[in-house]
C-alpha positions in Angstrom: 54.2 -64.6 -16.8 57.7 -64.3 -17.4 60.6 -63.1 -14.7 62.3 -60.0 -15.4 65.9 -60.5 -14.5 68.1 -58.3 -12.6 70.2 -57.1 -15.7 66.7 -56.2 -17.3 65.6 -54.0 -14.5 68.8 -52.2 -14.5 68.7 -51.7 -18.5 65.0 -50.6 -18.2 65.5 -47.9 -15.5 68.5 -46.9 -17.4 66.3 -46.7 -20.5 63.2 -44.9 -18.8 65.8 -42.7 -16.7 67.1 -41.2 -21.0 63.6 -41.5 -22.2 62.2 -39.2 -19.1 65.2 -36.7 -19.3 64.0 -35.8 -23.1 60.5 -35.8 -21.8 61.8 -33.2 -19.9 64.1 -31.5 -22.0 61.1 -30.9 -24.2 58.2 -29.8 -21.9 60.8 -27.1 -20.6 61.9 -25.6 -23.5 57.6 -25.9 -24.7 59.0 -28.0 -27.5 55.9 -30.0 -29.3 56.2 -33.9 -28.9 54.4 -35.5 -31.6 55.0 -35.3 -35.2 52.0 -35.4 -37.9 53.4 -38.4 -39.3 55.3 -40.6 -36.6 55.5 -43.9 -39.2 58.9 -45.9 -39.7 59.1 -44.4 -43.6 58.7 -40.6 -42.2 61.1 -37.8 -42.8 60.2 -36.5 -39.6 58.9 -38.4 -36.6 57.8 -35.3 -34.6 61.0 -33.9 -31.8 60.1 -36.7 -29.2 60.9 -39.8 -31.3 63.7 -37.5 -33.4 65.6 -36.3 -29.9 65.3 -40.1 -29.0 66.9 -41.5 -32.6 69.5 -38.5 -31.9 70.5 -40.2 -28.7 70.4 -44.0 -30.1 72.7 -42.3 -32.5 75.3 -41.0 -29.9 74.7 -43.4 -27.4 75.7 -47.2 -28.0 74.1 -48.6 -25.0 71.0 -46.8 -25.4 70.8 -47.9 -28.5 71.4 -51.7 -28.1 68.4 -51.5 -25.3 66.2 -49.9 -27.7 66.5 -52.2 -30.0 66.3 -55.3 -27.4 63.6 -54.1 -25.4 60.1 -55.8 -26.0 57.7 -53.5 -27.7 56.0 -52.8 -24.8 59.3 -52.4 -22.5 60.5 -48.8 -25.4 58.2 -46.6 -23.0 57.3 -44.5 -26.4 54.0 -44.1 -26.7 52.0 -40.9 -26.3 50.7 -42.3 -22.9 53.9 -43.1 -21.6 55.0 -39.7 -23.2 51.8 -38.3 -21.1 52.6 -39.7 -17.4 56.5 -39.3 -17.5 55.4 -35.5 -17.7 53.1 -36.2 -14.9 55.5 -37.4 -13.1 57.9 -34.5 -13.5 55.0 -32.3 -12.3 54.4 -34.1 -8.9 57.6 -34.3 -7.9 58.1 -30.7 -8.9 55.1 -29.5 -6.5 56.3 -31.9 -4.0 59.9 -30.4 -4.0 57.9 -27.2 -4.2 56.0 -28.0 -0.8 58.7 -29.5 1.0 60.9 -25.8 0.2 58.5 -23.8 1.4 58.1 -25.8 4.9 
């Protein structure tokens, strides 16, 4: 098994930290993930991978992990997609819990 480095664990949380705020842009506004046809030749990859190639467009860094990171390091897949959102909703009920103590 190899050793992730330091530098790698930064770029990854940095990575994860862009990837979860469009996860989140998207579930608030009710906005659709997934595309019909989410292929490399496709017009239209569906508004998650779009709002992500939107960012890669504006954001060098972001970019340059993207296309550095291991396939399984991109944390794009519908799963991930699935338990970023998750995520968002646990800490949301937690926050709520801990306001209304």
């Amino acid at each position: 098994m190899e050793k992730v480095t330091k530098t790698e664990r930064i770029q990854n949380r940095k990575r994860i930290g862009l990837i979860y705020d469009v996860c989140l842009h998207l579930a608030r506004q009710d906005i659709p993930f997934r595309g019909n046809n989410e292929k490399e030749h496709s017009l239209n990859k569906g508004n998650f991978l779009e709002m992500l190639q939107f960012m890669m467009d504006r954001i060098p860094e972001f970019s340059k992990q993207m296309g550095s990171a291991a396939a399984n390091a991109k944390y794009t897949s519908p799963s991930i997609q699935k338990e970023l959102i998750r995520c968002a909703a646990d800490l949301m009920n937690l926050r709520a819990r801990v306001e209304k103590r």
